[in-house]
N, CA, C and O atoms as a GROMACS GRO file, in nm:
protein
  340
    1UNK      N    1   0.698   0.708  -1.355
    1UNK     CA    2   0.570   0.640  -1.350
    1UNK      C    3   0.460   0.744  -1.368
    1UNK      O    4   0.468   0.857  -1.319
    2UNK      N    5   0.336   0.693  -1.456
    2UNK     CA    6   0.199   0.802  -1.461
    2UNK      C    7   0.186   0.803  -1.344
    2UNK      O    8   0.241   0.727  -1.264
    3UNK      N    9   0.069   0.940  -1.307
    3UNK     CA   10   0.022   0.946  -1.222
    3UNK      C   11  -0.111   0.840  -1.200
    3UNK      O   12  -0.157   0.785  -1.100
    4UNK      N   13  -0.152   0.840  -1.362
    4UNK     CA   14  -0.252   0.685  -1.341
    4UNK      C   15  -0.206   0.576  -1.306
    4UNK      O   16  -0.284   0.525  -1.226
    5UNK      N   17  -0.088   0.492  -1.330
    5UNK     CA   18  -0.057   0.402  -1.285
    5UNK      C   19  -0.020   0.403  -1.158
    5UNK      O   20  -0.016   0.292  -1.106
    6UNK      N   21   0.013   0.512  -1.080
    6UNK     CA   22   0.058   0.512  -0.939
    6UNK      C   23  -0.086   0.454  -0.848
    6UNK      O   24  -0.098   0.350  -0.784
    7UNK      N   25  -0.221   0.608  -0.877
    7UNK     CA   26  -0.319   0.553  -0.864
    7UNK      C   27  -0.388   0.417  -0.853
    7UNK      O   28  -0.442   0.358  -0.759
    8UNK      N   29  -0.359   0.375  -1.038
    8UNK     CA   30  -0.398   0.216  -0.983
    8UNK      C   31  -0.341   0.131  -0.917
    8UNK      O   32  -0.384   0.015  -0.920
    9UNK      N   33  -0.232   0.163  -0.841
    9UNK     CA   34  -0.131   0.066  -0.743
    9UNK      C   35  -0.192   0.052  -0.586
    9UNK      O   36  -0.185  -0.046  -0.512
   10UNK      N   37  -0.279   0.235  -0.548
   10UNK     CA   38  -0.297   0.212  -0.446
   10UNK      C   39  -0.438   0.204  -0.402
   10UNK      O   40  -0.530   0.270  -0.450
   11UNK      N   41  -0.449   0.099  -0.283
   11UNK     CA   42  -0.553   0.087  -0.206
   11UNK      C   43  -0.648   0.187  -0.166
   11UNK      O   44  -0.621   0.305  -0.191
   12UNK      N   45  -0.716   0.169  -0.129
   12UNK     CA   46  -0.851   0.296  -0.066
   12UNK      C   47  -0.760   0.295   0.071
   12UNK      O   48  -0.757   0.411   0.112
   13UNK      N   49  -0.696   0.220   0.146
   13UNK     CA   50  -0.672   0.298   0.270
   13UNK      C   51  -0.552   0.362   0.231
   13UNK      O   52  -0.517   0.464   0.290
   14UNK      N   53  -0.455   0.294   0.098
   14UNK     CA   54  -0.333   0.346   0.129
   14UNK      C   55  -0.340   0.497   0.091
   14UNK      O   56  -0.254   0.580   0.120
   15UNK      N   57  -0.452   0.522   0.025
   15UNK     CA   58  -0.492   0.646  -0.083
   15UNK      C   59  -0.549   0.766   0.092
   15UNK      O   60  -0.522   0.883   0.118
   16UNK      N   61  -0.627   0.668   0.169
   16UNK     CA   62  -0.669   0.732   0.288
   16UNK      C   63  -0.577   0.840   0.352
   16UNK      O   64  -0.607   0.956   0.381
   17UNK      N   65  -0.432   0.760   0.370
   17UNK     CA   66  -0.308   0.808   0.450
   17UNK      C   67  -0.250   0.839   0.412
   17UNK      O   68  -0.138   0.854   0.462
   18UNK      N   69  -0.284   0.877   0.279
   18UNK     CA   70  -0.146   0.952   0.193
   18UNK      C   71  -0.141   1.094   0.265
   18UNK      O   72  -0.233   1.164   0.306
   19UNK      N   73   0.012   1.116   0.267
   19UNK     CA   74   0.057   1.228   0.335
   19UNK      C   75   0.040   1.270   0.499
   19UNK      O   76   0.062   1.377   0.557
   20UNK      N   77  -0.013   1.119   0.555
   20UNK     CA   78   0.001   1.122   0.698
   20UNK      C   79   0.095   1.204   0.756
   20UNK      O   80   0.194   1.235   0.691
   21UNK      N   81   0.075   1.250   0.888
   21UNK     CA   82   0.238   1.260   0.940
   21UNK      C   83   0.303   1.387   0.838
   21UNK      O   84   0.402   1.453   0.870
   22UNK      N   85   0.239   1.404   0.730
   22UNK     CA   86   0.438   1.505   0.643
   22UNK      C   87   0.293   1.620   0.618
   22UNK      O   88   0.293   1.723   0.686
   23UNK      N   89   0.199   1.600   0.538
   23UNK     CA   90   0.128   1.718   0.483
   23UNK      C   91  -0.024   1.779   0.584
   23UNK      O   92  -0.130   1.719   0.603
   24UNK      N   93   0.006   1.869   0.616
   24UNK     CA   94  -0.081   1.990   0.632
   24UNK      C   95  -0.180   2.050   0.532
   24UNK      O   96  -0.146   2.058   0.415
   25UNK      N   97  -0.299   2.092   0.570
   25UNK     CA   98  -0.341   2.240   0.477
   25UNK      C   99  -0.442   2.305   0.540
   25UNK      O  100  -0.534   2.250   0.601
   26UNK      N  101  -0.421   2.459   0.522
   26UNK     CA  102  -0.442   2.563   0.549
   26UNK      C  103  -0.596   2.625   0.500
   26UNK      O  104  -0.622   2.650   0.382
   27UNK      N  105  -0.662   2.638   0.575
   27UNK     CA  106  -0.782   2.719   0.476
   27UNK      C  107  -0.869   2.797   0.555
   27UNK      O  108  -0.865   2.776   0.676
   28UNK      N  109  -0.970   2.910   0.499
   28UNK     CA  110  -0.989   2.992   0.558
   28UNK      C  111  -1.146   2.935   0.637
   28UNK      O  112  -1.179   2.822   0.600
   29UNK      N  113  -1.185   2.964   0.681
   29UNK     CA  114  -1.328   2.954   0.755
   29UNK      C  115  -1.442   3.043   0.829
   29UNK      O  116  -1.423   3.134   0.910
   30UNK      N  117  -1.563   2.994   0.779
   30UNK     CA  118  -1.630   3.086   0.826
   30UNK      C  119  -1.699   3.106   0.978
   30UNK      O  120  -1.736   2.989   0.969
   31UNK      N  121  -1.741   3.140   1.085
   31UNK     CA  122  -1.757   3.101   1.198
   31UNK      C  123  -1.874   3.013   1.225
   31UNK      O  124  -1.895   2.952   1.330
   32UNK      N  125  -1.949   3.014   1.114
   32UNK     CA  126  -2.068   2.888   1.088
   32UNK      C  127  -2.003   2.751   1.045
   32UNK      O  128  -2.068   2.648   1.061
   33UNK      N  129  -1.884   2.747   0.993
   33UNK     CA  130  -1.843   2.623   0.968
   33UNK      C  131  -1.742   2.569   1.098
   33UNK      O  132  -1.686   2.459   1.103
   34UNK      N  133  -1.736   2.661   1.184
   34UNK     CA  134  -1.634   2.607   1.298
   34UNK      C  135  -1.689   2.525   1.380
   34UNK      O  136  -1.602   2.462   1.441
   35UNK      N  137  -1.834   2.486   1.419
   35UNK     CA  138  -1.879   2.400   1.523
   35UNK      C  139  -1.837   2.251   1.458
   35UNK      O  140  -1.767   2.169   1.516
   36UNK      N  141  -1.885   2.238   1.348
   36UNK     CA  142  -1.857   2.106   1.257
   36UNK      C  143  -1.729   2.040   1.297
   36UNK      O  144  -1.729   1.931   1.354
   37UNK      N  145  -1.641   2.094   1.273
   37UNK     CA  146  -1.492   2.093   1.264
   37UNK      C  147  -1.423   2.102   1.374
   37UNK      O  148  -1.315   2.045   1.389
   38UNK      N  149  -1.476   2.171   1.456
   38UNK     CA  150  -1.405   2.195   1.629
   38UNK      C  151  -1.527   2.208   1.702
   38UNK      O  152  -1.591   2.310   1.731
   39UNK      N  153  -1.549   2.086   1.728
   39UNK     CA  154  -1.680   2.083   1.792
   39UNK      C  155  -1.652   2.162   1.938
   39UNK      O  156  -1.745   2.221   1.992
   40UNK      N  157  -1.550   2.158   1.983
   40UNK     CA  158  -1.494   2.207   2.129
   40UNK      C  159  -1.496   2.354   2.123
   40UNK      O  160  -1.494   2.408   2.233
   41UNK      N  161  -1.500   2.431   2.022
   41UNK     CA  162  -1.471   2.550   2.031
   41UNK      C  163  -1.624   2.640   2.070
   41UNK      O  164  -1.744   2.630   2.043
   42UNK      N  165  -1.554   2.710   2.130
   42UNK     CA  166  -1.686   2.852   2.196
   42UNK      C  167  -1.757   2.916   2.054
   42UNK      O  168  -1.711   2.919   1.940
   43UNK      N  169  -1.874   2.959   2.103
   43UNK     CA  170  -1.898   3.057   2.022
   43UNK      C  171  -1.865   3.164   1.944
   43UNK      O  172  -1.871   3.258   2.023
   44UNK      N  173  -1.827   3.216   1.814
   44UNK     CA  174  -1.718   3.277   1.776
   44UNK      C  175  -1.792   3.389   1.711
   44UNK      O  176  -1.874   3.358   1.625
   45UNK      N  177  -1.776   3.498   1.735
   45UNK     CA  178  -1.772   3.641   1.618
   45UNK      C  179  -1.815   3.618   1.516
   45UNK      O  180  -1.739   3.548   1.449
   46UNK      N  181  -1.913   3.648   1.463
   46UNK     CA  182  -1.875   3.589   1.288
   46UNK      C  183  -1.830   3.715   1.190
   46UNK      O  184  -1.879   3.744   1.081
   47UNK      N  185  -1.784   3.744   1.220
   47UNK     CA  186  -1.686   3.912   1.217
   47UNK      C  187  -1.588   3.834   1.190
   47UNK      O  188  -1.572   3.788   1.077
   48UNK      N  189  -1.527   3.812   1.270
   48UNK     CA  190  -1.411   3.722   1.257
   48UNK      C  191  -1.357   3.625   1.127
   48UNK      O  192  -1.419   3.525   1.091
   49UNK      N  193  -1.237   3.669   1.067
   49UNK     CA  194  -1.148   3.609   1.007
   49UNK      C  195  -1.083   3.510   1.045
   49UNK      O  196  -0.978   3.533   1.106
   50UNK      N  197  -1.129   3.352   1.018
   50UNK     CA  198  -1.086   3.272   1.122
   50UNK      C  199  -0.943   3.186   1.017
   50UNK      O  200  -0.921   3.231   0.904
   51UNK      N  201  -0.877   3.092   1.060
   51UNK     CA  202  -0.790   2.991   0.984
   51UNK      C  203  -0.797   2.895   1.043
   51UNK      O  204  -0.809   2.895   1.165
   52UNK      N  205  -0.787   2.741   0.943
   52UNK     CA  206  -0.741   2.644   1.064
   52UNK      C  207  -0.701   2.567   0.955
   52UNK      O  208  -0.731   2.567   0.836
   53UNK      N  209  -0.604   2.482   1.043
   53UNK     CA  210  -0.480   2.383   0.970
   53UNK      C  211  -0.561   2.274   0.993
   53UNK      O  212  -0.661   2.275   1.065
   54UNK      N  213  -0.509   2.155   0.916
   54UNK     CA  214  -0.534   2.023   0.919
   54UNK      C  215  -0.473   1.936   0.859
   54UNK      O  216  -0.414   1.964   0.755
   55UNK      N  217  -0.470   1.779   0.922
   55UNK     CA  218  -0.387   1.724   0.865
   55UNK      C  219  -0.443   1.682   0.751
   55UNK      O  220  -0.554   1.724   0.718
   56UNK      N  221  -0.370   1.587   0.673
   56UNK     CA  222  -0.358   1.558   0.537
   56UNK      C  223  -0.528   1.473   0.543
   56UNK      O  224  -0.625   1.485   0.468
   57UNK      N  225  -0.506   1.383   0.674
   57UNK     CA  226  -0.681   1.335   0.707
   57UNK      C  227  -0.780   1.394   0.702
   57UNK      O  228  -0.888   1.337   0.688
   58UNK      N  229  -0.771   1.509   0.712
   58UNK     CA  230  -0.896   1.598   0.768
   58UNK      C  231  -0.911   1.625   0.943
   58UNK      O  232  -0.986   1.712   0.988
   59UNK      N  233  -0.830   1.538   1.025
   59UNK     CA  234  -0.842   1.587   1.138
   59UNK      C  235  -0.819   1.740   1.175
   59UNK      O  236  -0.729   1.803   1.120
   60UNK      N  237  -0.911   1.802   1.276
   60UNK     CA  238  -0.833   1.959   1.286
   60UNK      C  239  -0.719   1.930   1.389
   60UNK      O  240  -0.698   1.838   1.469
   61UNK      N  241  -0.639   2.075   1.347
   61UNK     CA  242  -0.489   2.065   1.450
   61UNK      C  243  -0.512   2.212   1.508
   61UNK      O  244  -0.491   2.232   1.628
   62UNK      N  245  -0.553   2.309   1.428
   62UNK     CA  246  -0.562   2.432   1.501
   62UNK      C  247  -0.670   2.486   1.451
   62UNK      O  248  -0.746   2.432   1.370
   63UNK      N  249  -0.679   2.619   1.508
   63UNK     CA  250  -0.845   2.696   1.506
   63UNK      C  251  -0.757   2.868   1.570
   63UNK      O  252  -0.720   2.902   1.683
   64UNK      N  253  -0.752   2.936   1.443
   64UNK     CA  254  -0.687   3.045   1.493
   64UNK      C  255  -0.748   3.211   1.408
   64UNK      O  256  -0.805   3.225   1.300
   65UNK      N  257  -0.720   3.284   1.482
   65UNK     CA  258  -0.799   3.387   1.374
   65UNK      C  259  -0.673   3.482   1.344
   65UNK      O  260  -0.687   3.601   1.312
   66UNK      N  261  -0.512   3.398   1.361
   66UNK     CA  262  -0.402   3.480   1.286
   66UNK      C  263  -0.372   3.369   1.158
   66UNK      O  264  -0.332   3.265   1.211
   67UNK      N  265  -0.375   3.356   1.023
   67UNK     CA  266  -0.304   3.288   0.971
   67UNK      C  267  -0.166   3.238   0.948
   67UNK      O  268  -0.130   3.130   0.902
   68UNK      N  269  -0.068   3.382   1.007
   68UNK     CA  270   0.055   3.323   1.054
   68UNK      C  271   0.022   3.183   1.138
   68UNK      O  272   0.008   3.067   1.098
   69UNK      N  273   0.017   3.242   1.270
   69UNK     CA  274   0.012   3.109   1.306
   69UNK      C  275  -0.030   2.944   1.268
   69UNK      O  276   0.014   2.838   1.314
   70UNK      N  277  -0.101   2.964   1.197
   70UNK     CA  278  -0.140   2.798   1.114
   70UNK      C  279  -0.006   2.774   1.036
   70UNK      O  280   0.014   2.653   1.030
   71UNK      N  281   0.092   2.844   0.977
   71UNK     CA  282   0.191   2.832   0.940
   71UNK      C  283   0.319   2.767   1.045
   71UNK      O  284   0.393   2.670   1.025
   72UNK      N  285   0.313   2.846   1.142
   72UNK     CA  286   0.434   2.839   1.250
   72UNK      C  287   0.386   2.680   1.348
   72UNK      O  288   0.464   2.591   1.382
   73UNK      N  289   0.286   2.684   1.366
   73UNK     CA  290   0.220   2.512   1.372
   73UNK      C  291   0.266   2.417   1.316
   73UNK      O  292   0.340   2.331   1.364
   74UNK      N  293   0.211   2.431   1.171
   74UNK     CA  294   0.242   2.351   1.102
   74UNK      C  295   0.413   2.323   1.098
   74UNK      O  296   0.443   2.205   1.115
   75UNK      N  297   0.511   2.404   1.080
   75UNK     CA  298   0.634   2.421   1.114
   75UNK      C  299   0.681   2.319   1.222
   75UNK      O  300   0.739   2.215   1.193
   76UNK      N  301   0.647   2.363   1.360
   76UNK     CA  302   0.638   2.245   1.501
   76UNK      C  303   0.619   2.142   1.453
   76UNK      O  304   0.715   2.064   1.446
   77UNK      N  305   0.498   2.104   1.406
   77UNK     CA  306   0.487   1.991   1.357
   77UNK      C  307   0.524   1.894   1.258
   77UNK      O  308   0.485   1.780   1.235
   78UNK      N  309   0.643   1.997   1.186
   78UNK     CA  310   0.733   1.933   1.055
   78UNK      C  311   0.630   1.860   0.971
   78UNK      O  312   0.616   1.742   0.939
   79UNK      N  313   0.538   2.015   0.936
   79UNK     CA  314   0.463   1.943   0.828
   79UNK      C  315   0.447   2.038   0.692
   79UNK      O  316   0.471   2.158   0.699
   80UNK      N  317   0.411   1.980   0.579
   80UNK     CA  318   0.436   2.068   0.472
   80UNK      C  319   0.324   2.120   0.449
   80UNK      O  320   0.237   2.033   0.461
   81UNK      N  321   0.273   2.236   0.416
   81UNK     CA  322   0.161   2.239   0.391
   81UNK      C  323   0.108   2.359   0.291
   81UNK      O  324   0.165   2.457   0.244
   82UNK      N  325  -0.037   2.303   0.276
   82UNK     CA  326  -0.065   2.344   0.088
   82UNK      C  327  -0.186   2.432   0.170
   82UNK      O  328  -0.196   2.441   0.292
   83UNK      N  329  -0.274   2.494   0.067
   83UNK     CA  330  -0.391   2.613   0.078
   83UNK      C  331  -0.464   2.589  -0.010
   83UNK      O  332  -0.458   2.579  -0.133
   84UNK      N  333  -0.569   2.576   0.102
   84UNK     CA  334  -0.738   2.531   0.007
   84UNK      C  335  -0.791   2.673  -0.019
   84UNK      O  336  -0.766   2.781   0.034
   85UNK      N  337  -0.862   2.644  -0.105
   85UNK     CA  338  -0.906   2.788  -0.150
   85UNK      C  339  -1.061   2.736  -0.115
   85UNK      O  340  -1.157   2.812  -0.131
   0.00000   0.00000   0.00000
C-alpha cells in the first residue's frame, strides 16, 4: 500500500496515536526550552547539555542531562525510539 493511501485511510485522531505505547524520541534541549515541557522541573544551568525523551504524543517521560539514559528509559519502557534533530 502507498504511503498516500494509508494516509488517506486515517483519521485525525487515529493519525494523533500513531505509535502510542511502541515509539519514543529523543532530542536535545536547551535549558530555556525546559520550563515549557517540564513545567515541574527546577531551575537549570544553561551550561548544561540537557536530553529528554518523549512519547510518540509529545508527552515528556524524562528530563536528563546524560543521553544514555533517555535510551535505557526508553528500553524499560519497551519503546522504540527515533532522534529529532
Amino acid at each position: 500500500m502507498l504511503l498516500k493511501e494509508a494516509n488517506a485511510r486515517l483519521t485525525e485522531n487515529e493519525l494523533a496515536h500513531l505509535g502510542a505505547g511502541e515509539v519514543g524520541y529523543i532530542r536535545k534541549m536547551k535549558s530555556d526550552e525546559v520550563s515549557r515541557c517540564f513545567p515541574e522541573a527546577p531551575e537549570i544551568d544553561p551550561t548544561l547539555d540537557l536530553w529528554a525523551l518523549f512519547a510518540a504524543d509529545g508527552t515528556p517521560i524524562l528530563l536528563t542531562d546524560n543521553r544514555s539514559s533517555t535510551f535505557f528509559k526508553a528500553a524499560e519502557d519497551d519503546l522504540k525510539t527515533v532522534s529529532l534533530h
